[in-house]
N, C-alpha and C positions, 0 to 999 in steps of 0.2 A: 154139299157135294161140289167139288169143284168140278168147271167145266174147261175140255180143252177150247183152242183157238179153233172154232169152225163156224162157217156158215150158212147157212140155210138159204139159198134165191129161190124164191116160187117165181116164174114165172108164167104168166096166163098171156093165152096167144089166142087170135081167131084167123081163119084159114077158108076161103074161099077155093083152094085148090083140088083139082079133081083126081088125081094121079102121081100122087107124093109116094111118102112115107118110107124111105132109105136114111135114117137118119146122116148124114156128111160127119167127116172125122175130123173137118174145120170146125164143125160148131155153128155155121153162120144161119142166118136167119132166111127163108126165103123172102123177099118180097112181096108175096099177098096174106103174111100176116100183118094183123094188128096187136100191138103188145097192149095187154090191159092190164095188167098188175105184177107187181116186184114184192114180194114180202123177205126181209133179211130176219135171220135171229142164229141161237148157238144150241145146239142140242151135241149130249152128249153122250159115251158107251152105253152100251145098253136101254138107253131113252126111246118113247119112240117123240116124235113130231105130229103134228094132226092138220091136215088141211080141209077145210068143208066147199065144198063146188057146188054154184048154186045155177052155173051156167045149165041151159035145155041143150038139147042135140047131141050126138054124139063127138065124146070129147078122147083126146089124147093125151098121154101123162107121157114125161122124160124124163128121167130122172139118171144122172152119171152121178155118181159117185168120184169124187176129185182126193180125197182120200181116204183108204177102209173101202169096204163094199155094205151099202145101205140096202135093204129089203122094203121092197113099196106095199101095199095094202092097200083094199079098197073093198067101201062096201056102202050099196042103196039101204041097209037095213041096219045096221051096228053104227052106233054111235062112235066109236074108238076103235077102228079094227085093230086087228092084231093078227099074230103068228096062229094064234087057233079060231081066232073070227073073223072071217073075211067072205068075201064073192070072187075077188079077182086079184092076182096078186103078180108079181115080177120079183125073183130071187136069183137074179144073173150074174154074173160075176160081170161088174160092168155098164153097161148101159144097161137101163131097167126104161121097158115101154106097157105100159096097160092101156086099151082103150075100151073104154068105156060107152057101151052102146046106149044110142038116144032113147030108150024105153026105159032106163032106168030111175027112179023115182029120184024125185032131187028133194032136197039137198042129198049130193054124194057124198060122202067122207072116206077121207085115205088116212093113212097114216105112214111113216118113214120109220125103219128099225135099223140102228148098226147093231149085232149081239153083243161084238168084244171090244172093240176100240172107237175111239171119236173118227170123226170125218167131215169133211166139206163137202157140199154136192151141189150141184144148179138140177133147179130142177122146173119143167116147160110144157105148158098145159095151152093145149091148140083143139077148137072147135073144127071139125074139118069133116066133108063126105066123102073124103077117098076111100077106095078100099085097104085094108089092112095086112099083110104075108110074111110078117120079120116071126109071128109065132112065138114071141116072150112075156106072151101074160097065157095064164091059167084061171080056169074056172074053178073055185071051192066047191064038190058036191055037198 
């Protein structure tokens, strides 16, 4: 299966800040993160991606989509989530945020789905205690 041109950036952040979370349409980084990891690769249509979080606390996922629209996944209990296994998911057209509360059993694991087409995405994972109100992830009953 060929793959198109796309990349995958994981990025892992930590966040001491109390009163964030409006993601900016610049993109930039606030100042009391610490960037802890960059993972690059290429996934393609229909693929998913799989990242495992092994950080404690409550954590926060970004995930933009740069091209196509990517579907995030996440779950304390499913090895590989997916579109029918998941805890917590973000299917926005666009920015895709999930946080993920500190009670959850770790290791986490998420996963990224495009359905139809390839895509690039950066995607930005920040430990933080602020409170959360943008409302773009859902709970799987």
């Amino acid at each position: 299966m060929m793959l198109s041109c796309s990349t995958l950036v994981v990025v892992l952040l930590l966040s001491q800040a109390r009163g964030f979370l409006s993601p900016s349409e610049d993109d930039g980084i606030p100042e009391e993160w610490v960037l802890l990891h960059v993972v690059q690769g290429q996934i393609g249509a229909g693929n998913y991606s799989y990242l495992r979080l092994n950080h404690d606390g409550r954590i926060i996922l970004h995930m933009q989509s740069l091209k196509g629209d990517a579907d995030l996944y996440v779950s304390d209990k499913t090895l590989k989530p997916s579109f029918d296994t998941y805890k917590l998911q973000s299917a926005t057209c666009g920015h895709d945020v999930v946080v993920v509360p500190g009670d959850f059993v770790r290791p986490v694991d998420c996963s990224n789905l495009l359905p139809r087409e390839s895509f690039c995405f950066r995607f930005d994972k920040e430990e933080c205690g602020a409170s959360f109100s943008r409302g773009q992830h859902q709970t799987n009953k």
